[in-house]
C-alpha positions in Angstrom: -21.1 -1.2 2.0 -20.2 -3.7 -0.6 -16.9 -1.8 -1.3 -16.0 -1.3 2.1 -16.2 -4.9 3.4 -15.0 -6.1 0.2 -11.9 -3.7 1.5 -11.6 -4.8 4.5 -11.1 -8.6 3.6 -8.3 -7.7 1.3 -7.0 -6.3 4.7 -7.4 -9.1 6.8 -6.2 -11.2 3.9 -3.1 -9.2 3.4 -2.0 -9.8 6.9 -2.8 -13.5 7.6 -0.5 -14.2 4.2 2.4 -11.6 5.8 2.0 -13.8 8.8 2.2 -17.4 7.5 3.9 -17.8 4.5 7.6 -18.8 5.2 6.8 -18.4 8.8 8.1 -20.9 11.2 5.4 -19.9 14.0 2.4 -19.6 11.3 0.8 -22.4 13.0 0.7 -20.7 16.3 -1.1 -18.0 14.6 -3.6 -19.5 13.0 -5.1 -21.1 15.7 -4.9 -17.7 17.8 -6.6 -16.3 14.8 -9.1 -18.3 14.8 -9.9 -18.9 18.2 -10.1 -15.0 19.2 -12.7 -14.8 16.4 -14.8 -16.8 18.0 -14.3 -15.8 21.5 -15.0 -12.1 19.7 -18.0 -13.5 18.5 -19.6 -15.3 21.7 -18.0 -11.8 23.9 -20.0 -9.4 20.9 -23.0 -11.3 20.6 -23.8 -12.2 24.6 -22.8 -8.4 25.3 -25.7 -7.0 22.6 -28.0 -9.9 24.2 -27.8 -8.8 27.7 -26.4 -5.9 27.8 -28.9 -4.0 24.5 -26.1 -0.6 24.3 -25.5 -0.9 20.8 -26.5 -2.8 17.6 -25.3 -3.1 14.1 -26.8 -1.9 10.9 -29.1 -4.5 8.9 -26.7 -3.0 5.4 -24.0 -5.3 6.6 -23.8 -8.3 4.4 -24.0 -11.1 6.3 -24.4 -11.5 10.1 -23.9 -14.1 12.6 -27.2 -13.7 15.1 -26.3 -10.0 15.5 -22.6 -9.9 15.0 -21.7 -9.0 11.3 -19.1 -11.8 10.7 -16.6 -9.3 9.1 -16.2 -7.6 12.3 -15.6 -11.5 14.3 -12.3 -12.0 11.5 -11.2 -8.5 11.7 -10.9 -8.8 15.6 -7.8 -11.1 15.9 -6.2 -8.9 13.3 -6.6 -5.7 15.6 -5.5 -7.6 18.6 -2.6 -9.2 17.1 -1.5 -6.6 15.4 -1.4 -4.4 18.8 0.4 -6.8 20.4 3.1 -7.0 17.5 3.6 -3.2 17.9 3.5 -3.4 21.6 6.2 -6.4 21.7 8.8 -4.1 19.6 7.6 -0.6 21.6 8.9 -3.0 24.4 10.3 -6.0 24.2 8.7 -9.8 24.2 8.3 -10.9 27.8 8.1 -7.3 29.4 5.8 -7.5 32.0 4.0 -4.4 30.9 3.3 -5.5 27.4 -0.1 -6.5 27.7 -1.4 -3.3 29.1 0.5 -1.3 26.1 -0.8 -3.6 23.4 -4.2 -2.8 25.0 -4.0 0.5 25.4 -2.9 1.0 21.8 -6.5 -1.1 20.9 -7.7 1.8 23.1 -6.7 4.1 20.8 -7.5 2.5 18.0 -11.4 2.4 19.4 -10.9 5.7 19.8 -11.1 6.4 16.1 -12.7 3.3 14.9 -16.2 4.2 17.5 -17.0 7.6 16.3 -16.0 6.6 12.5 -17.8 3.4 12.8 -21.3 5.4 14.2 -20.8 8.5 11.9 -21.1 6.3 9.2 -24.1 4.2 10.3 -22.3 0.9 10.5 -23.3 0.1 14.2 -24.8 2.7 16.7 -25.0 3.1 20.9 -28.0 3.9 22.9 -26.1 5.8 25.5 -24.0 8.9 25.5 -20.6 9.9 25.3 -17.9 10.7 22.7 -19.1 11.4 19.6 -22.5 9.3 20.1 -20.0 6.7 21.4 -20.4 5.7 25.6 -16.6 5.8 27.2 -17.2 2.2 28.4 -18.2 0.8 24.9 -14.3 2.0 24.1 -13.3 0.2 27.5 -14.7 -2.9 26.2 -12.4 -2.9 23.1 -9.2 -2.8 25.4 -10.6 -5.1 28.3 -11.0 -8.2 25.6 -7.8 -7.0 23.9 -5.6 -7.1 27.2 -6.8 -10.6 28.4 -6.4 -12.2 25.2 -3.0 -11.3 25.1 -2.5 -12.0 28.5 -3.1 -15.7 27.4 -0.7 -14.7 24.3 2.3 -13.9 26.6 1.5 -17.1 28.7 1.3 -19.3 25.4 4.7 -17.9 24.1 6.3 -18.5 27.8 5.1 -22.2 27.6 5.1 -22.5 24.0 1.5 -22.0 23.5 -0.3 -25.4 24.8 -3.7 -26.8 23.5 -5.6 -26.3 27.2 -3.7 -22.8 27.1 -5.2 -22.2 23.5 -8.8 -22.9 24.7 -8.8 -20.6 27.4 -9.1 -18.3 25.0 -12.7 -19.2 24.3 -13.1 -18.8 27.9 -11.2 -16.0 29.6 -11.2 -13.1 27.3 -15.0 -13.5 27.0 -15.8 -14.1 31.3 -13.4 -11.7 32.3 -14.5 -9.0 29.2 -18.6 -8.8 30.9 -16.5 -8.7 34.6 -14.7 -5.8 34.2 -17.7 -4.5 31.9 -19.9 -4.8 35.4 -17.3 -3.6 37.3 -16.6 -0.3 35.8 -20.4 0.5 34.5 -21.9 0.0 38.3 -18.3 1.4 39.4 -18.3 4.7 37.6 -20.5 4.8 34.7 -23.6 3.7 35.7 -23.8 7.6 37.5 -21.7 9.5 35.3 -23.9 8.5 31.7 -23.1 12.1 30.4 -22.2 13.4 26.4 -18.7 14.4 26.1 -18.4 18.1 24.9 -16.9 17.8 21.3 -14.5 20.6 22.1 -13.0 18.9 25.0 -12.8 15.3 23.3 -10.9 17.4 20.1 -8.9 19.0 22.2 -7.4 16.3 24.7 -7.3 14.1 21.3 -4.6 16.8 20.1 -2.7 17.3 23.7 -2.5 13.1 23.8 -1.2 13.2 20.6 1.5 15.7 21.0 2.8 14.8 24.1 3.2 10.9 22.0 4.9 12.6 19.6 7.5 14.6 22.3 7.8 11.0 23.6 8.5 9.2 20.1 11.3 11.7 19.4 12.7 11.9 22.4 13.0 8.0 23.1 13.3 7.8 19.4 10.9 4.8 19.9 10.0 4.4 16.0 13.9 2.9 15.8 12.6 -0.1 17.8 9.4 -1.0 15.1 10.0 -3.1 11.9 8.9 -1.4 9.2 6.8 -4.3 8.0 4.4 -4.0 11.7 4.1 -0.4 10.8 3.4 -0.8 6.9 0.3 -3.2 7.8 -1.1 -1.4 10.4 -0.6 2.2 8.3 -2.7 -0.3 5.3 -5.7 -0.3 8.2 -5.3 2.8 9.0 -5.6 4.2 5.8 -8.9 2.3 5.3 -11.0 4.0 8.2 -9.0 7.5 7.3 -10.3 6.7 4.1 -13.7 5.7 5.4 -13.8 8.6 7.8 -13.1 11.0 4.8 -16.0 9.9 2.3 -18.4 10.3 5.2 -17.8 13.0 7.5 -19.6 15.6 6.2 -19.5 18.9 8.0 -18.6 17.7 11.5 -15.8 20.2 11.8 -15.0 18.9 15.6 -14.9 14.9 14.3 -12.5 16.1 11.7 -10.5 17.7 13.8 -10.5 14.9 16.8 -9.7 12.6 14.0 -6.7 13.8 12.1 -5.2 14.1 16.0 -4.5 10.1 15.3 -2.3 10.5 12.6 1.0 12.5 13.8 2.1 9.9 16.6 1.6 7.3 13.8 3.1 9.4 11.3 6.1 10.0 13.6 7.0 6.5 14.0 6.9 5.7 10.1 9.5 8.7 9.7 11.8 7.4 12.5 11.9 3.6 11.4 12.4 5.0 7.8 15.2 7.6 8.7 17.1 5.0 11.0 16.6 2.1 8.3 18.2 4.5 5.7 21.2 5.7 8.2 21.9 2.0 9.0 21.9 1.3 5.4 24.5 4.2 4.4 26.6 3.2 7.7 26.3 -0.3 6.2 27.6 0.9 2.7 30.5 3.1 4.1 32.0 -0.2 6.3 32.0 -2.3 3.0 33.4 0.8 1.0 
């Protein structure tokens, strides 16, 4: 446990120095850093108190009430990070940007849950994908959306103090809303354990139908290499995680490796576009 959160920081570390130093916006940042860490924190800690669906192992090494804190700094880092990749999928301003940055938080909870019960760092008293309930997954992408919702709002009117606040406020309200909303909506009477076979195998048909849509829109052209290098440095960390503790669970192997070749696809494209418009580069000044 040591090892891992002692990982983990060096994470979080690496990217709040790639995002400050020599930075013109870095203090912009920093106060969206720390603000959605504590918004995570009062949105984690208020859902375990009156909501009781999951809880967090007592190994972690140090907790806030029932929040370990490594998990309240590692949240801006996921959202930001998704909203990075989803300003370049796109473009900044583009009114559908919050709903891809949260839907790639989606995915990443798609992974992170299972990983994150299978090895006995947090666990859910309700059903669903891999011991992980469908709307605990929800929850990840419904904080993510409306913080960056505020994000896009802030870089439209160049991030205000009263618009930084409402970031301890509106993730957090509107987070337990749309938790209400869809649980007595549509979970509440469907609280049912996904078959393992079906979660692996629509894991595999998403993921090949993002990479048919990578190539073909050659979307990986559009990402700086240095958004993909420090998300691939998380991603490496829970593939690493995953690896040392799955076991036997053929299916969770199998439902997990279906993360990597969208990912995978878009490091190859930025990398095989950077080195073509480096040769074209040479050839002009030849």
């Amino acid at each position: 446990m040591l090892f891992m959160e002692l990982a983990a920081l060096s994470i979080i570390a690496i990217y709040v120095v790639s995002h400050t130093l020599g930075q013109p916006e870095r203090g912009h940042f920093l106060i969206r850093i720390v603000l959605v860490s504590a918004a995570s924190w009062i949105a984690e800690e208020s859902c375990i108190l009156l909501y009781e669906f999951y809880g967090y192992s007592s190994n972690w090494s140090l907790l806030l009430a029932h929040v370990p804190v490594l998990v309240i700094v590692i949240w801006p880092i996921i959202v930001h990070s998704a909203w990075d990749l989803a300003s370049q999928l796109l473009r900044p301003g583009h009114r559908l940007l919050p709903l891809a940055a949260a839907a790639i938080v989606l995915t990443d909870a798609s992974l992170i849950e299972p990983v994150g019960v299978h090895t006995g760092l947090w666990s859910w008293n309700q059903a669903g994908i891999f011991d992980v309930p469908i709307i605990g997954i929800l929850g990840w992408a419904f904080f993510a959306l409306l913080c960056i919702l505020l994000f896009e709002e802030g870089r439209r009117r160049n991030a205000t103090k009263r618009l930084n606040l409402q970031i301890l406020v509106f993730p957090v309200i509107g987070t337990h809303l749309l938790l209400l909303i869809t649980w007595w909506g549509a979970f509440r009477w469907i609280k049912i354990a996904v078959d393992p076979r079906l979660a692996a195998g629509c894991s595999w048909a998403l993921s090949l139908f993002l990479v048919y849509a990578i190539l073909k829109h050659r979307t990986g052209t559009r990402v700086k290499r240095k958004t993909l290098l420090l998300r691939f440095i998380g991603a490496l960390f829970f593939f690493t995680l995953f690896a040392l503790n799955v076991g036997d669970s053929t299916l969770l192997i199998v439902y997990g490796v279906a993360f990597a070749p969208p990912y995978l696809t878009l490091m190859a494209q930025q990398y095989l576009g950077f080195v073509a418009s480096k040769n074209k580069a040479t050839s002009v000044t030849d």
